[in-house]
Structure formats: C-alpha cells, structure tokens
C-alpha positions as CSV (number, residue, x, y, z in Angstrom):
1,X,-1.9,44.8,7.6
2,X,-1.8,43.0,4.2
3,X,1.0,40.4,3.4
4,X,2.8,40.5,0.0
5,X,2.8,36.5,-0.3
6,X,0.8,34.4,2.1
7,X,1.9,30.8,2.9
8,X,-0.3,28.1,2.6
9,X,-0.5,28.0,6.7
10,X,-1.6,31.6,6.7
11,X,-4.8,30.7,4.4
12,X,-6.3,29.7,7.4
13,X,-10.2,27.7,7.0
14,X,-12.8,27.4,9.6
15,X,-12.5,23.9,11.0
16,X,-16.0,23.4,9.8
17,X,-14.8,24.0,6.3
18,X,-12.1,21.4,7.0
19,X,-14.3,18.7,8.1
20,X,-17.0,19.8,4.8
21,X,-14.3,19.2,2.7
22,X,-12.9,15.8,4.8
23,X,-16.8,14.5,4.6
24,X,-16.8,15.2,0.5
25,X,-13.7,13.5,-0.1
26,X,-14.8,10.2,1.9
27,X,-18.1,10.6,0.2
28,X,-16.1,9.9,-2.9
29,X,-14.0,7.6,-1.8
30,X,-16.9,5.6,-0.4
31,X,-18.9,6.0,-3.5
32,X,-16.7,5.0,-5.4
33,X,-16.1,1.9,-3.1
34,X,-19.7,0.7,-3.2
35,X,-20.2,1.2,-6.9
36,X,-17.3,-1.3,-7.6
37,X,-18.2,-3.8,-5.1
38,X,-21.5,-4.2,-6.9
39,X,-19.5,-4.4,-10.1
40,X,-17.3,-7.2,-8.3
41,X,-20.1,-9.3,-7.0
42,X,-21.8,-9.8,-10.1
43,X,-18.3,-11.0,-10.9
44,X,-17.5,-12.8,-7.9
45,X,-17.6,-15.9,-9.3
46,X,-15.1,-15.2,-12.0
47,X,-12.5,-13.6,-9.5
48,X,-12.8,-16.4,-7.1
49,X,-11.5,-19.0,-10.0
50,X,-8.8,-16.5,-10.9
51,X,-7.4,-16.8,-7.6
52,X,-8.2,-20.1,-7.3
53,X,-5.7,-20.8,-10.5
54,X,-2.7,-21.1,-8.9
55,X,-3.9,-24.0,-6.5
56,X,-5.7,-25.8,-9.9
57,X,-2.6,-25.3,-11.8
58,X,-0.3,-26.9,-8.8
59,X,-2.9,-30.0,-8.3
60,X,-2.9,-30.7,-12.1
61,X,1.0,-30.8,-12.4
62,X,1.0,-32.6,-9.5
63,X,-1.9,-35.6,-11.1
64,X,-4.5,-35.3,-8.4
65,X,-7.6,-37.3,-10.5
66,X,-9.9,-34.9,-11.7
67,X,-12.7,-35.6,-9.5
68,X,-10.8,-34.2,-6.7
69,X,-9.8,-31.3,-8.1
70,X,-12.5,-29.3,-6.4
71,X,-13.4,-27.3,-3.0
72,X,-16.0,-27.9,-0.8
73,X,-18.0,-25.5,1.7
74,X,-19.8,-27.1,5.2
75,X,-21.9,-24.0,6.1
76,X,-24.8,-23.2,4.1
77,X,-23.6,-19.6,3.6
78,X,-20.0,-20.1,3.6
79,X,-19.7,-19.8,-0.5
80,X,-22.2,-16.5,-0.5
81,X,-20.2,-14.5,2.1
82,X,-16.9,-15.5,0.7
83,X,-18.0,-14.3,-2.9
84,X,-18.8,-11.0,-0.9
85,X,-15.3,-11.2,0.6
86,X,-14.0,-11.5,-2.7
87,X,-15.9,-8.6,-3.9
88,X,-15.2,-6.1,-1.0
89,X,-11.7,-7.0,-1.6
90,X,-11.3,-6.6,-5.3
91,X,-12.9,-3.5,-5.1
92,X,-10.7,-2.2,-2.5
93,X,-7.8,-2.6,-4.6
94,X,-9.4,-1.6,-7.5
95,X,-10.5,1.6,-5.5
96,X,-6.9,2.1,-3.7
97,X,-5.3,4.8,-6.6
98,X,-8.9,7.0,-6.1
99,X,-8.6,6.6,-2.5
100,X,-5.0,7.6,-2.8
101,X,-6.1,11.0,-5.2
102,X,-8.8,12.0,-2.4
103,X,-6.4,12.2,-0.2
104,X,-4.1,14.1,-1.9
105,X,-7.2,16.5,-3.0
106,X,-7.8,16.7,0.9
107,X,-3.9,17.7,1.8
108,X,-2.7,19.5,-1.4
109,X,-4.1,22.7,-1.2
110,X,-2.2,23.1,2.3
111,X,1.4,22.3,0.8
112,X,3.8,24.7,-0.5
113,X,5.1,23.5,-3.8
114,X,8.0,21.7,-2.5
115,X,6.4,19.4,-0.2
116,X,4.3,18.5,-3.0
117,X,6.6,17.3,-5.2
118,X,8.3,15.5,-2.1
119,X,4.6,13.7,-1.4
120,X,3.4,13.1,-5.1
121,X,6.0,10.0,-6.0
122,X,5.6,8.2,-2.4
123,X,1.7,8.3,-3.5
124,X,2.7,7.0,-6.8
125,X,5.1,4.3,-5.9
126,X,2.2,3.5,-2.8
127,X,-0.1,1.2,-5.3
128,X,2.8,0.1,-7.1
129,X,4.6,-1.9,-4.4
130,X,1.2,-3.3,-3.1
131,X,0.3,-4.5,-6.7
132,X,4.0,-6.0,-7.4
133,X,4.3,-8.0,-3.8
134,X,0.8,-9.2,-4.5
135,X,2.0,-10.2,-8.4
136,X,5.1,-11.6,-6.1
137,X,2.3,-13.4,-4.2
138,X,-0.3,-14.9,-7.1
139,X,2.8,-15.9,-9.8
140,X,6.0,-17.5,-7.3
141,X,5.2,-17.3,-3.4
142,X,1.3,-19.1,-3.7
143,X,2.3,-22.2,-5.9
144,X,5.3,-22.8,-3.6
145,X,3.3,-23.2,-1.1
146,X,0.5,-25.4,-2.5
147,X,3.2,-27.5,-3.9
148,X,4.7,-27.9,-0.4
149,X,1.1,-28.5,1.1
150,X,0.3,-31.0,-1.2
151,X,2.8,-33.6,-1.1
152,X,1.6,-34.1,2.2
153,X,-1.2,-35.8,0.8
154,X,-1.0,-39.8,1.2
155,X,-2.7,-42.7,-0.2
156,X,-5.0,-45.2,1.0
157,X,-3.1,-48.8,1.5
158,X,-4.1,-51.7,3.2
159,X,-3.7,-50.9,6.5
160,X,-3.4,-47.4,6.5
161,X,-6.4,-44.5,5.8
162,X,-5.8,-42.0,3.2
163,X,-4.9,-38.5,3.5
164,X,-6.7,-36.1,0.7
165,X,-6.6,-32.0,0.5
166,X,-10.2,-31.2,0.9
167,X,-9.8,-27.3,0.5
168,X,-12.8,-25.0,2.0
169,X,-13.5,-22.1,-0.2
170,X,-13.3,-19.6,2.9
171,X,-10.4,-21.0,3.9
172,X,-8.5,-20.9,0.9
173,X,-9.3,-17.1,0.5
174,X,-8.5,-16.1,3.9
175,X,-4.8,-17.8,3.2
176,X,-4.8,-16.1,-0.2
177,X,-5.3,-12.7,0.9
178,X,-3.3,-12.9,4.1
179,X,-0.4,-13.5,1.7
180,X,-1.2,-10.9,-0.7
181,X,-1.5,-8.0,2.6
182,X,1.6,-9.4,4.0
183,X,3.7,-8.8,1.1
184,X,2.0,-5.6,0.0
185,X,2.6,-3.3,3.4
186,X,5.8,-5.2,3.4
187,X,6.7,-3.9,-0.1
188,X,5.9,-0.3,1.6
189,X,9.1,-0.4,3.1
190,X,11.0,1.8,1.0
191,X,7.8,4.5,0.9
192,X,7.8,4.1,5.0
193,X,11.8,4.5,5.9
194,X,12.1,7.2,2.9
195,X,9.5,9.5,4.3
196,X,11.2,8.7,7.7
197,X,14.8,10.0,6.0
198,X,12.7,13.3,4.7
199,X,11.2,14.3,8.2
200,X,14.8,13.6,10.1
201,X,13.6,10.3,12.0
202,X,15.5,8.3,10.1
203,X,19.1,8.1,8.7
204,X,21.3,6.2,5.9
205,X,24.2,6.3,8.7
206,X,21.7,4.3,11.3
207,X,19.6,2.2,8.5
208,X,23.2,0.8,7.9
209,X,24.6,0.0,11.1
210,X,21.4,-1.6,12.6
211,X,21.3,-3.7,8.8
212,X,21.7,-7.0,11.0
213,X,19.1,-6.5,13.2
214,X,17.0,-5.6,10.5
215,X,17.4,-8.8,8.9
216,X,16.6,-10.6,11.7
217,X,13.5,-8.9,12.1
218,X,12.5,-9.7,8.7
219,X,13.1,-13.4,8.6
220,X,11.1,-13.3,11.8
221,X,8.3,-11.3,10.7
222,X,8.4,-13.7,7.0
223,X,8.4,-17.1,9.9
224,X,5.0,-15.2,11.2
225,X,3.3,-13.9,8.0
226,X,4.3,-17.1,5.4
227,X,3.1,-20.6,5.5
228,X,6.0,-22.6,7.5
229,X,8.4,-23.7,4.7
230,X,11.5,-22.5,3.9
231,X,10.4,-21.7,0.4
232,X,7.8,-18.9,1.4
233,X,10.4,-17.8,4.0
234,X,12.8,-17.2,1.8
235,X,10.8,-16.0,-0.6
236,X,9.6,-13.1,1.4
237,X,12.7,-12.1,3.6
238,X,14.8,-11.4,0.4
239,X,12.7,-9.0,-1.0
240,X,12.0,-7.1,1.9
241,X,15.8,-7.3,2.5
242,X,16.7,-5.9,-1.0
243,X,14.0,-3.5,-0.3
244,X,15.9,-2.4,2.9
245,X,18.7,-2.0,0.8
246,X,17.0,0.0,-1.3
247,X,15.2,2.0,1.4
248,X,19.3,3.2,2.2
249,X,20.1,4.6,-0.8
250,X,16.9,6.4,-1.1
251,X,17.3,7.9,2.4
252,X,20.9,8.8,1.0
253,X,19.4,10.8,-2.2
254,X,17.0,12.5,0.0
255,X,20.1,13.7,3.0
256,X,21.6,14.9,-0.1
257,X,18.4,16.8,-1.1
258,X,17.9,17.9,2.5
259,X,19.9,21.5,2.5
260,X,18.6,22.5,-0.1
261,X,15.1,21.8,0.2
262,X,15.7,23.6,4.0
263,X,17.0,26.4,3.0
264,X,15.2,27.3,0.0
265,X,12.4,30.1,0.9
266,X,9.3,28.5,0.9
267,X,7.7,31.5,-0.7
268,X,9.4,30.9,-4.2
269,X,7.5,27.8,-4.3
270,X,4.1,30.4,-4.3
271,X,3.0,31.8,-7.6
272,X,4.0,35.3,-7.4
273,X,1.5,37.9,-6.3
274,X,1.1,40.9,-9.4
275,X,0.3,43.2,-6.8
276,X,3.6,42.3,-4.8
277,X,7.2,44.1,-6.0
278,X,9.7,46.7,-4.6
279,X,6.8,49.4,-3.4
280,X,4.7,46.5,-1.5
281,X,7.6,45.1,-0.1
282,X,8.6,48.7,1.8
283,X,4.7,49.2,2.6
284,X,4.7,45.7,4.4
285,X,7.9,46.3,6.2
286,X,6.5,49.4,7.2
287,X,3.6,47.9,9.1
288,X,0.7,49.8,7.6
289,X,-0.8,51.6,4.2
290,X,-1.8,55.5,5.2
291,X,-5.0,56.0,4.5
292,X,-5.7,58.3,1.8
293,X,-8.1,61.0,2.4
C-alpha cells in the first residue's frame, strides 16, 4: 500500500541512522568549539582586559593611585588556567549560533512546515537574549557593583590598618561570568514561557493571575544570583519582570494562533506529491493497486 503524501513521522530512519547523524552534528559542533578555543587562547590575554575594563574604568573614576590599579594571583597556575577559562568561554559564545544551526539541522528534517516556522524565531531570539543580558551585564549591572564594592575600601590612619581591594584574577572572572549566565538564561524567559503557551502548558489567563508570585520569585532568585546591593537587585528583577510581561502577551499572540495552527492539515504544509491527484487519491482509499498482468 503506497501513501499519496507521507508525513514527516511516516519517513521513518533506523535508529542507527539517527544516532550517525546525532554523532555528525556534535562532531561539528565540537569542531567547531575547539578550533575557536585555540583562536581564543592566543587571545586570552586581550579578552581578559576587556572584561577586566569595567572594574579599571570604576577604580579610575573612583582615584585609586595607579599602582594599585592591578590584580594579583597566589597560585602559580592560577593566571594560565584562568586565560583557559577565558578562552573555553569566549568560544562557547562565540560557538552558541552554530551550536544552535546543528541542532536545528538534527531536528528539521522531522518537522512539518508549520512547526518549523513555530521553532525557527525561538532559535533566533535564543542568542539574542543571552548576548543582550550579558551587554546588560558588562555596560550597567558590573560597574554598579564594583562601585558599591569599592567604597568599602578604607584608609590607613593612626590607629587603624587599612583596607585595600586586592582583586585575584580567578576570582574576578568567576564573579564576571556568574553575572553574565545569570542574566542570559534569565533573559530566556520569554523563549521558555512562549514555547510553554505553544505546547498548552502554559496560559496568558494563569501567567496573569500568578503575576505576584512571579515577582516574588524573581526578586528572590536576583537576592541569590546578584552581588547583595540593592542596585544589582534591582537591576536584574526589572528586566526579568518586564520580560514576564512580555512573556504574556506573547503567550496571547500564540492562543490566538492556536486554532488555526490545530486545525490546519498538516499535509498542506508538505510539498505536493506529482504523482498524487484525484486518481491516487481513489487508489489509496481503495487499499491496493491491481496488479497488471
């Protein structure tokens, strides 16, 4: 028996072709990661005082004398492995958008032509949240801090010891990128609660009503993924809550979308078959082709 249009579920591959093709698209991705990390080492250096910046800019406006404008490391191997921190993680981002393709190479070919225009702008928007909350991160949310940090320095009187920022160069990068991955998934809310409106987990109606315990959470989950002052705070829980805001009306476009996406046939979505018309249609629904002799 021979189908007039199959669906993408009915071009059935071996699992072993499955995992082939799985293995060849994190071949890529993983290719593609090590090539750049090499690229980044040799660079290392360079990236390291670009994200140092923001702490050099904050302790000249704030006049700390030039010879303690610095960082220091205590381990022999502390600046080596941080340069290679530095790499793996520029490369990573670098790397993200052709992680993001292989993926999509890996799951398009079972989609009907709906769900991929559904997928393709939640992987497009993806990399841009992460790269804007990280912008958010390098240009406001970083020299806050510093500037809050600092002024706990003290100077040395008479009777009293002073009290300098000494910062380690592992230190400063772990704080750094902690920030930078905080507000990047948290800048994923929209993607995450949007594709949770598309499947039916998730409603306008119910994002709305629970909106006050949803800001709780995020001032909660800003207390535990900011430095502790108010500036940072703030400075993370209003995105995320304009964000949630955002993440409503989205869901709203998409319930409006929702009937007709579910009632549409999912074979128009197919390019049409030129074997398939009026004559194949009545030889499927009959069951079988006789056999000519």
């Amino acid at each position: 028996m021979t189908t007039v249009t199959e669906a993408p579920e009915d071009k059935k591959m071996p699992l072993l072709d499955h995992l082939i093709e799985l293995r060849q698209r994190l071949l890529y991705s993983v290719v593609a990661l090590l090539v750049m990390f090499l690229v980044c080492f040799f660079f290392a250096e360079s990236i390291f005082q670009f994200l140092a910046q923001p702490l050099a800019d904050v302790m000249i406006a704030n006049g700390v004398a030039e010879q303690y404008q610095r960082m220091i490391f205590t381990a022999l191997t502390e600046v080596f492995f941080t340069y290679v921190k530095v790499a793996f993680f520029a490369a990573a981002f670098i790397c993200f958008p052709v992680f993001l393709t292989q993926f999509w190479l890996f799951v398009a070919p079972g989609l009907y032509k709906h769900e991929k225009s559904a997928l393709l702008p939640f992987l497009v928007a993806t990399p841009f949240l992460f790269f804007l909350g990280g912008g958010l991160v390098y240009f406001i949310i970083f020299p806050f801090a510093a500037e809050f940090f600092i002024a706990f320095q003290v100077p040395a009187t008479d009777t009293s010891l002073a009290i300098e920022l000494e910062p380690k160069v592992n230190e400063y990068l772990s704080l750094f990128m902690q920030l930078i991955f905080a507000f990047g998934l948290c800048f994923q809310l929209p993607v995450i609660m949007t594709l949770l409106a598309r499947v039916g987990l998730a409603t306008s109606k119910g994002m709305a009503a629970k909106r006050k315990y949803a800001i709780v959470g995020v001032f909660i989950v800003a207390a535990i993924f900011t430095p502790p002052d108010p500036i940072s705070q703030l400075s993370l829980a209003i995105p995320i809550v304009l964000l949630y805001e955002i993440s409503i009306y989205m869901a709203k476009i998409v319930e409006r979308r929702r009937p007709k996406d579910e009632y549409d046939d999912p074979d128009d979505d197919l390019d049409d078959d030129p074997d398939s018309g009026p004559d194949s249609d009545k030889e499927g629904a009959g069951g079988t082709t006789p056999a000519t002799t």
